[in-house]
N, C-alpha and C positions, 0 to 999 in steps of 0.2 A: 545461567541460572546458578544460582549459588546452589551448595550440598546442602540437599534435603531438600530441597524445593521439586525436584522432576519426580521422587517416590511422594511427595505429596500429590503432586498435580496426578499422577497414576493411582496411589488410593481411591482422591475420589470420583476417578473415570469408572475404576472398577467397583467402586461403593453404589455409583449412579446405575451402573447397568446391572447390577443386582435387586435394585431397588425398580429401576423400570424397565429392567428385563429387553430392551432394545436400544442399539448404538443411533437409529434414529432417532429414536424419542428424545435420548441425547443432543445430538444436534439440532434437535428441533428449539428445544429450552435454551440451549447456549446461543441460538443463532437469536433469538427471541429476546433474550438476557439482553443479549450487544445492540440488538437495531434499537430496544428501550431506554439504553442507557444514550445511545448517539440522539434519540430523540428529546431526550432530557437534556441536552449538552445544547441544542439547536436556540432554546430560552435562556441558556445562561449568559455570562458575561463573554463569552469568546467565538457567541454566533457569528459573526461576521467570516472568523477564519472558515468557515465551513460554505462558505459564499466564495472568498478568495483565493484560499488555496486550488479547491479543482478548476478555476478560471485559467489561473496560472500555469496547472500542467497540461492543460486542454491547449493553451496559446502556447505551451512551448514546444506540443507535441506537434500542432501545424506547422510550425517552424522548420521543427526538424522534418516533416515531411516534404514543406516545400523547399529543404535545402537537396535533400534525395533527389527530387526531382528535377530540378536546377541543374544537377553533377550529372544525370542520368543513370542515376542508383535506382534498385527495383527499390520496391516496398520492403521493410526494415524486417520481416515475419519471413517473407518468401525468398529474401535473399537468405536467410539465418536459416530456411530448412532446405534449400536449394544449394548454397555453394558452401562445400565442406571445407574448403582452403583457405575461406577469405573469415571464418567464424570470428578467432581471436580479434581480427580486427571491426567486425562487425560487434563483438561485446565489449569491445573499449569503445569503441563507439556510441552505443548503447549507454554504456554507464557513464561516458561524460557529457548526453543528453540527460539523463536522468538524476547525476547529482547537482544537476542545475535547480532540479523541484525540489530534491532534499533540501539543499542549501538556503533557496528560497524558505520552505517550512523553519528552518531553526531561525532564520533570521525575522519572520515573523512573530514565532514562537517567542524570542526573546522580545522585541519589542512589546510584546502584549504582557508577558512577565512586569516587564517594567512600568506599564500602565495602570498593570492592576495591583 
């Protein structure tokens, strides 16, 4: 965040809960905010990414399950609360499962930049 930005985002957390007087009521508007704005976004020009992308981490997350499986690795959750020793390698793990869907997103990302 650049300087000044996080005492602004704090004003008006604390402007709002003066105003409505409950941190849920809060959350209830900002979650409201987002699912309206993602629903707006569903009609514009870059609906499809919201088709594609969760396809694509849903197929790479099978992937990566049935390669666990394969090797005869537990499940990726129950090994990571289960075996204290093998963590680090279980979070690099993880994140080079996972900057597969990143990488995919900016490479979609850009393509659609360039179309539109």
């Amino acid at each position: 965040m650049r300087d000044g930005q996080l005492g602004n985002h704090l004003f008006f957390v604390m402007e709002a809960v003066d105003k409505h007087g409950s941190v849920y009521q809060i959350l209830g508007e900002i979650l409201a905010r987002g699912w309206g704005n993602l629903v707006a976004r569903m009609a514009g020009p870059l609906n499809f990414r919201f088709i594609v992308q969760p396809v694509v981490a849903a197929t790479l997350a099978v992937r990566a399950g049935i390669r666990d499986n394969r090797t005869g690795q537990p499940a990726f959750l129950w090994s990571w609360v289960t075996s204290r020793g093998c963590r680090r390698t279980l979070l690099l793990d993880g994140v080079k499962d996972t900057s597969k869907v990143f990488i995919f997103a900016i490479v979609l990302d850009c393509i659609y930049q360039d179309l539109g």
